[in-house]
MARDO-274973 format. One record per residue: x, y, z of N, C-alpha, C in turn; residue in one letter. Coordinates in Angstrom, 1 decimal, padded with zeros to 4 digits. Example, Ala and Ser with C-alpha at 12.3 -4.5 7.8 and 13.67 -1.06 7.14 Angstrom:
BEGIN
+--------+---------+--------+---------+----------+--------+--------+---------+--------+------+
! n_east ! n_north !   n_up ! ca_east ! ca_north !  ca_up ! c_east ! c_north !   c_up ! dolo !
+--------+---------+--------+---------+----------+--------+--------+---------+--------+------+
!  013.2 !  -005.7 !  007.8 !   012.3 !   -004.5 !  007.8 !  013.2 !  -003.3 !  007.8 !    A !
!  012.8 !  -002.2 !  007.1 !   013.7 !   -001.1 !  007.1 !  012.9 !   000.0 !  007.9 !    S !
+--------+---------+--------+---------+----------+--------+--------+---------+--------+------+
***
This chain:
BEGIN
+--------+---------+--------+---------+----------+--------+--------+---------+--------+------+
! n_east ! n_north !   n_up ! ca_east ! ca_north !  ca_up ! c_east ! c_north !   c_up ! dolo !
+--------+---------+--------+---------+----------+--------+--------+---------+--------+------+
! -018.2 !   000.7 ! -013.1 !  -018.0 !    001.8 ! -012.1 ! -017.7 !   001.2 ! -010.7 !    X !
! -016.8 !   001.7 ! -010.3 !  -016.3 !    000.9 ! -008.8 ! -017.5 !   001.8 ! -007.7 !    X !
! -017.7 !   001.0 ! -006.6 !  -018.5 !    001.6 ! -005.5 ! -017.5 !   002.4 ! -004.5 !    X !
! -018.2 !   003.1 ! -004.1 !  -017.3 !    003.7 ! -003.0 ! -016.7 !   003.0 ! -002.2 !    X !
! -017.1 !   002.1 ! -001.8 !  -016.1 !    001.1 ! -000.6 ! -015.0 !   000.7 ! -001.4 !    X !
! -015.2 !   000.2 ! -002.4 !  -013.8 !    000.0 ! -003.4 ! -012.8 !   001.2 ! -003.4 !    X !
! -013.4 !   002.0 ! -004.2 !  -012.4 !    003.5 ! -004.0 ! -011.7 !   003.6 ! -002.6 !    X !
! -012.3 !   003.7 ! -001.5 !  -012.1 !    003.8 !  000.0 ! -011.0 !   002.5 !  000.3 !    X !
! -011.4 !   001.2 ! -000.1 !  -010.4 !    000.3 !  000.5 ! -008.8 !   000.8 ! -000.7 !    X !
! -009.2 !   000.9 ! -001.8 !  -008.0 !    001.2 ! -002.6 ! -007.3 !   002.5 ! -002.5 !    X !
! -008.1 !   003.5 ! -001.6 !  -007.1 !    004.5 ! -001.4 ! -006.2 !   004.2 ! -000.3 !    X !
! -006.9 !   003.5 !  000.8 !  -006.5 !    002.8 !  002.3 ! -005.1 !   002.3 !  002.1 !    X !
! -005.4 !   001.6 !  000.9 !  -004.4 !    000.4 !  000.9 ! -003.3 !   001.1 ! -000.4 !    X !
! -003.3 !   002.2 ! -000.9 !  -002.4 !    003.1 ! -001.3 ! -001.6 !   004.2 ! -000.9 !    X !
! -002.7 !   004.6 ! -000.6 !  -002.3 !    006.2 !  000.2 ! -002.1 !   006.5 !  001.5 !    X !
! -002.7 !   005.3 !  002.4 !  -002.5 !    005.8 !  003.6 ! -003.9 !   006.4 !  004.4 !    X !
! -003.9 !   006.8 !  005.7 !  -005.1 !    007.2 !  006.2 ! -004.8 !   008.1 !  007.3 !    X !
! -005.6 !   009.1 !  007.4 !  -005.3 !    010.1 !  008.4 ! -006.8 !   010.7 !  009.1 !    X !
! -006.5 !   010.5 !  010.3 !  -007.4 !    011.0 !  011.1 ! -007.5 !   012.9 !  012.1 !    X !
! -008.5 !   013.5 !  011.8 !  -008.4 !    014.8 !  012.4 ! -009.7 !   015.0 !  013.1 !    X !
! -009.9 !   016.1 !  013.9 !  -010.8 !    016.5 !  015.0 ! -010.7 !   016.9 !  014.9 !    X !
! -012.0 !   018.5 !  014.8 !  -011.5 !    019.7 !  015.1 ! -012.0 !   020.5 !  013.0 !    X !
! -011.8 !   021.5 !  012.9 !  -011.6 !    022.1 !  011.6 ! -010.0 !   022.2 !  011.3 !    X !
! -009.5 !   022.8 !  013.0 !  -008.4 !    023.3 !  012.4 ! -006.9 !   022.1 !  012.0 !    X !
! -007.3 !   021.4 !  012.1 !  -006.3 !    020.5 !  011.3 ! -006.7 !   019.3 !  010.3 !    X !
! -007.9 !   020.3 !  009.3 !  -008.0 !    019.0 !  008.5 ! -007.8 !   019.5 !  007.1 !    X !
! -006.1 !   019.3 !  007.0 !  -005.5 !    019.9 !  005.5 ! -005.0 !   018.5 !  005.0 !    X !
! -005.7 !   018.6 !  003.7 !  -004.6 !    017.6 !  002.6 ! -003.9 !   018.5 !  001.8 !    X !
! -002.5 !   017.9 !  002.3 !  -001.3 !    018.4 !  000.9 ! -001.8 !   017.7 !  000.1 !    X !
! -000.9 !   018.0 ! -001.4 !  -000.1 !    017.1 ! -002.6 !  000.5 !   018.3 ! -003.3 !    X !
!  001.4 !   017.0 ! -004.4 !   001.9 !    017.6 ! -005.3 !  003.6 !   017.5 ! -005.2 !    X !
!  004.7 !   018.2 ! -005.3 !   005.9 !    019.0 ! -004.9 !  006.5 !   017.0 ! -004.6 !    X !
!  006.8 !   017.0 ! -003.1 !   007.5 !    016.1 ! -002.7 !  006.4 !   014.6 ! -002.5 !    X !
!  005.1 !   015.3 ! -002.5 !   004.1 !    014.1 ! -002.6 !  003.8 !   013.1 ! -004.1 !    X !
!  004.4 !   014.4 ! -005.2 !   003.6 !    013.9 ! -006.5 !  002.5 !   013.5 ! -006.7 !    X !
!  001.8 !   012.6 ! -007.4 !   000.5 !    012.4 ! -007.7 ! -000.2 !   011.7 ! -006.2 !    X !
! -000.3 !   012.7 ! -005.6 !  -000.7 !    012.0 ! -004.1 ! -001.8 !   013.0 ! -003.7 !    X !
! -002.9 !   012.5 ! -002.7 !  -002.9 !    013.5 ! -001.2 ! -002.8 !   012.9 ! -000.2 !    X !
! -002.1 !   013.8 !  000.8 !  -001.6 !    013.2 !  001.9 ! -002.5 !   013.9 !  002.8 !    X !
! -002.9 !   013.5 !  003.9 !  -003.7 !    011.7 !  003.9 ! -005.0 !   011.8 !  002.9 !    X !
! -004.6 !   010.5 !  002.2 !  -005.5 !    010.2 !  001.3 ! -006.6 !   009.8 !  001.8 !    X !
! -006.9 !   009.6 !  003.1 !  -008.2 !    009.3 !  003.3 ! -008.0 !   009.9 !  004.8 !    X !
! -008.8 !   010.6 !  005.1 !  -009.6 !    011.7 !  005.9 ! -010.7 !   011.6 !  007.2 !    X !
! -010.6 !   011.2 !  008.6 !  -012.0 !    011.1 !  008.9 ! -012.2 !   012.8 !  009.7 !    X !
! -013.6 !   013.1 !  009.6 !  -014.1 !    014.5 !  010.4 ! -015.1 !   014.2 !  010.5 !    X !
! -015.8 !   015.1 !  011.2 !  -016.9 !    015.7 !  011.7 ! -017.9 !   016.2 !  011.4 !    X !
! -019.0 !   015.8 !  011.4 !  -020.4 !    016.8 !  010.3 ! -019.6 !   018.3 !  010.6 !    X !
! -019.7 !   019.0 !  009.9 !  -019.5 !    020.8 !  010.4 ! -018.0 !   021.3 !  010.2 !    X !
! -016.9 !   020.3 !  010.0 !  -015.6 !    020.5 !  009.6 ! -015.0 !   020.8 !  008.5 !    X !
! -014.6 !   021.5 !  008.3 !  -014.0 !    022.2 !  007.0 ! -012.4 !   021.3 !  006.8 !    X !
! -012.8 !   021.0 !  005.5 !  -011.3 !    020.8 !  005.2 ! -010.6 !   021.2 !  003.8 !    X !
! -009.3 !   021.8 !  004.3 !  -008.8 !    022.8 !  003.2 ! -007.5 !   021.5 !  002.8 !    X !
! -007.5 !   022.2 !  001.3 !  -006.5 !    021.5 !  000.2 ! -005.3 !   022.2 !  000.0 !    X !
! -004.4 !   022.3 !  000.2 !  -003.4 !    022.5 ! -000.2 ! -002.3 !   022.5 ! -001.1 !    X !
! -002.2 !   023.1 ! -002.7 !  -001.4 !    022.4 ! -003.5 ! -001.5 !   023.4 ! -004.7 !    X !
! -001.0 !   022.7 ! -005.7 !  -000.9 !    023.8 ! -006.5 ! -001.8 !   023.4 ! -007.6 !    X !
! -003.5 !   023.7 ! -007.7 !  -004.5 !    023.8 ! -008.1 ! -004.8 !   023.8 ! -009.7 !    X !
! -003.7 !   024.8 ! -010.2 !  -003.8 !    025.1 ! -011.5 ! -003.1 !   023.7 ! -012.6 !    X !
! -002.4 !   022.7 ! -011.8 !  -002.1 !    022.0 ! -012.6 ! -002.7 !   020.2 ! -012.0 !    X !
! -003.6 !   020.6 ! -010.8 !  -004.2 !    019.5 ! -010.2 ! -005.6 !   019.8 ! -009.8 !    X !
! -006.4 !   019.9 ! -010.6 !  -008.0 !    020.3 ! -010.5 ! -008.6 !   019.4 ! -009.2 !    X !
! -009.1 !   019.9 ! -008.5 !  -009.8 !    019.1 ! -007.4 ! -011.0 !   018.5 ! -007.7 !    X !
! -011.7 !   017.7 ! -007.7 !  -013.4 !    017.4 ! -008.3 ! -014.0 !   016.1 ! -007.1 !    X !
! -014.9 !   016.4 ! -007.2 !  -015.6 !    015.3 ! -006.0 ! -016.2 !   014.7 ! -006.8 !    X !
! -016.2 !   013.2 ! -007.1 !  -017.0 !    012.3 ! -007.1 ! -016.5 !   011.0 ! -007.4 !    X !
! -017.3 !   010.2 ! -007.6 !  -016.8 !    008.8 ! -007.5 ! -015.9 !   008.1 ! -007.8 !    X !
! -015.4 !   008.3 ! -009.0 !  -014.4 !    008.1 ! -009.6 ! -014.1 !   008.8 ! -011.1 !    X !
! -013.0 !   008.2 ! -011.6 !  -012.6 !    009.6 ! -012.8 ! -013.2 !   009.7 ! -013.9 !    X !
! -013.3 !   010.5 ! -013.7 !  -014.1 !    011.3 ! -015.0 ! -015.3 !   011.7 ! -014.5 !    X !
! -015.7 !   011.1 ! -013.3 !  -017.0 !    012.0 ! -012.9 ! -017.3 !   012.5 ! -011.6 !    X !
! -018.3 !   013.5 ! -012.1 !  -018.1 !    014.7 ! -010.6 ! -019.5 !   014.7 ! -010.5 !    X !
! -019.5 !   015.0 ! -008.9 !  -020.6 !    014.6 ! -008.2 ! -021.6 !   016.4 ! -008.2 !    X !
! -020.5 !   017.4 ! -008.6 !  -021.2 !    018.9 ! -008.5 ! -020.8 !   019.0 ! -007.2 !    X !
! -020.9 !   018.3 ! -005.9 !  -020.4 !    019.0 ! -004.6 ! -019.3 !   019.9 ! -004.2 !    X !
! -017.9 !   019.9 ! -004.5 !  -017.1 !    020.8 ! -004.7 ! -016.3 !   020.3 ! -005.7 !    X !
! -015.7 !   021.8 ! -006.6 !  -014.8 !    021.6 ! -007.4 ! -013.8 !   022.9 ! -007.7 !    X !
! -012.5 !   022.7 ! -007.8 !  -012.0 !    023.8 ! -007.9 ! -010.2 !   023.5 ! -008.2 !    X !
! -010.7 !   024.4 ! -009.5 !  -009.3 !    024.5 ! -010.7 ! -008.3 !   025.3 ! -010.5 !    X !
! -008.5 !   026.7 ! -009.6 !  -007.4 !    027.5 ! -009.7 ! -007.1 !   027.8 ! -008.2 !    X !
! -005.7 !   028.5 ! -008.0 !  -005.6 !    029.0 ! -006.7 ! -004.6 !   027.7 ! -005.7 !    X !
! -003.8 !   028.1 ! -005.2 !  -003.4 !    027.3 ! -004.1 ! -004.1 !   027.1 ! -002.7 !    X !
! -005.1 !   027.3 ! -002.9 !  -005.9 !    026.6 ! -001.4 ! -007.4 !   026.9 ! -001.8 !    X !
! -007.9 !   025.4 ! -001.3 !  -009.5 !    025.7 ! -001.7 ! -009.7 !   024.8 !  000.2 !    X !
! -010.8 !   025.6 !  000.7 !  -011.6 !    024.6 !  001.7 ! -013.4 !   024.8 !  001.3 !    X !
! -013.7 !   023.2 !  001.9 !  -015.0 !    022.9 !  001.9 ! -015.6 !   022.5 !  003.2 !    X !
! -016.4 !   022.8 !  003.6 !  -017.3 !    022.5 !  004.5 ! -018.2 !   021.2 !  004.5 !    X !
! -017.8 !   019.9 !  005.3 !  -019.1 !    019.2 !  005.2 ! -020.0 !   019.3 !  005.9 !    X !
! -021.2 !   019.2 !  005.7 !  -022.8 !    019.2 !  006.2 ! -023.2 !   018.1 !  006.5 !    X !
! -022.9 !   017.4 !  005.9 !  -023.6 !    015.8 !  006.4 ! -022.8 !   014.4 !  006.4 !    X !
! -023.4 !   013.7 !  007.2 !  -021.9 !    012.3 !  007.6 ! -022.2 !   011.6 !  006.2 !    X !
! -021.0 !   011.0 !  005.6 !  -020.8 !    010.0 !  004.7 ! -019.9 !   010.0 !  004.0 !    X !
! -019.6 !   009.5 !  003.0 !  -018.4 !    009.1 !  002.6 ! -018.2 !   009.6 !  001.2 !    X !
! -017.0 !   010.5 !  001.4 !  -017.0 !    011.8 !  000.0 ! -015.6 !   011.5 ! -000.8 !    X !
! -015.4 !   010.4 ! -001.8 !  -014.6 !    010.4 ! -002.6 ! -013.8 !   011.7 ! -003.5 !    X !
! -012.6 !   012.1 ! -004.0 !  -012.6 !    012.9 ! -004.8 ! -011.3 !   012.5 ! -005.9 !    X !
! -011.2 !   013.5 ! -006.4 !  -009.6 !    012.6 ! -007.0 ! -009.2 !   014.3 ! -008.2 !    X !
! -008.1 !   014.4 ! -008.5 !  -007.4 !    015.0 ! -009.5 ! -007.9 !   014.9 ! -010.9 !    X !
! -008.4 !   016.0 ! -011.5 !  -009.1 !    015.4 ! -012.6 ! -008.1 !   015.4 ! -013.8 !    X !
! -006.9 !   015.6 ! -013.8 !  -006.1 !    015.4 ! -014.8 ! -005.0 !   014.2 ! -014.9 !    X !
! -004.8 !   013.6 ! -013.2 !  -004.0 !    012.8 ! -012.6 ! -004.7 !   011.4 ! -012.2 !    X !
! -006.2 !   011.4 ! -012.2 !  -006.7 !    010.8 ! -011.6 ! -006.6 !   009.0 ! -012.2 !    X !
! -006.3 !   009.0 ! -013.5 !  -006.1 !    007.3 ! -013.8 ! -005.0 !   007.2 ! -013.2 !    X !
! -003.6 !   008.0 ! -012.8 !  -002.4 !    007.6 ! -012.0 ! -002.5 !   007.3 ! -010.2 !    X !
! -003.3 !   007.5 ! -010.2 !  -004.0 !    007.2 ! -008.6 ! -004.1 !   008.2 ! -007.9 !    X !
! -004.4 !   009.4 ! -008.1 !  -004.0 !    011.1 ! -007.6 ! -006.0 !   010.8 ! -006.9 !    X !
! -005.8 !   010.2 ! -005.9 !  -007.7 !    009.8 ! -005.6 ! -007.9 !   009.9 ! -004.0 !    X !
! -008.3 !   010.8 ! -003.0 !  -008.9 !    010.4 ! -002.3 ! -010.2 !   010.6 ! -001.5 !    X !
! -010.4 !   010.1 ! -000.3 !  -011.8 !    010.2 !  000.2 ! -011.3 !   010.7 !  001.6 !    X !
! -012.9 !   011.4 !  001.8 !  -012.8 !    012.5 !  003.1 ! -014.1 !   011.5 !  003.8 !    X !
! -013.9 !   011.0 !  005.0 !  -014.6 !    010.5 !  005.9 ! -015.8 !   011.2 !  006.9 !    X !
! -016.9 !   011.6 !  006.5 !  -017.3 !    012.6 !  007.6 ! -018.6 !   011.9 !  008.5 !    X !
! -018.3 !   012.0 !  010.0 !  -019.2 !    011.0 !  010.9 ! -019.8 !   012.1 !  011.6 !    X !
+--------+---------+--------+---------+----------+--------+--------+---------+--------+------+
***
């Protein structure tokens, strides 16, 4: 099982990284022109920030946890084109696509 800093440096170093403040701008796309992506795959916010997903749900299950195949129970959600979650507490929240997720469809939400 890889540790989160692993996950974290290998999304870094795949996906890319994006920084927000605020609730109101902390959306990750995928899917369409991204393909097996989220854009930004890795995320920093704020204890208290919500951040919404954007994509097309029904064929890219969202799941939080470490890595694939397993889910941490914190958020998860299969249907619908937009899910947001709220974090409560600072640390470091991996998630990934649970159908996509050996293709690298994986990222992490940064919350300080």
């Amino acid at each position: 099982m890889k540790s989160r800093h692993a996950i974290v440096a290998a999304v870094l170093f795949a996906g890319g990284c994006g920084s927000s403040s605020g609730s109101g701008g902390n959306v990750v796309q995928f899917g369409g022109a991204l393909g097996l992506a989220y854009n930004p795959g890795v995320l920093a916010v704020h204890v208290g920030d919500t951040v919404t997903w954007e994509g097309d749900f029904g064929t890219h299950p969202l799941v939080s946890g470490p890595s694939c195949g397993q889910a941490d129970g914190l958020f998860e959600n299969s249907a619908g084109a937009r899910f947001s979650f709220t974090f409560q507490q600072a640390g470091t929240y991996p998630y990934h696509c649970n159908v996509h997720c050996g293709s690298g469809m994986q990222g992490v939400i940064h919350v300080e």
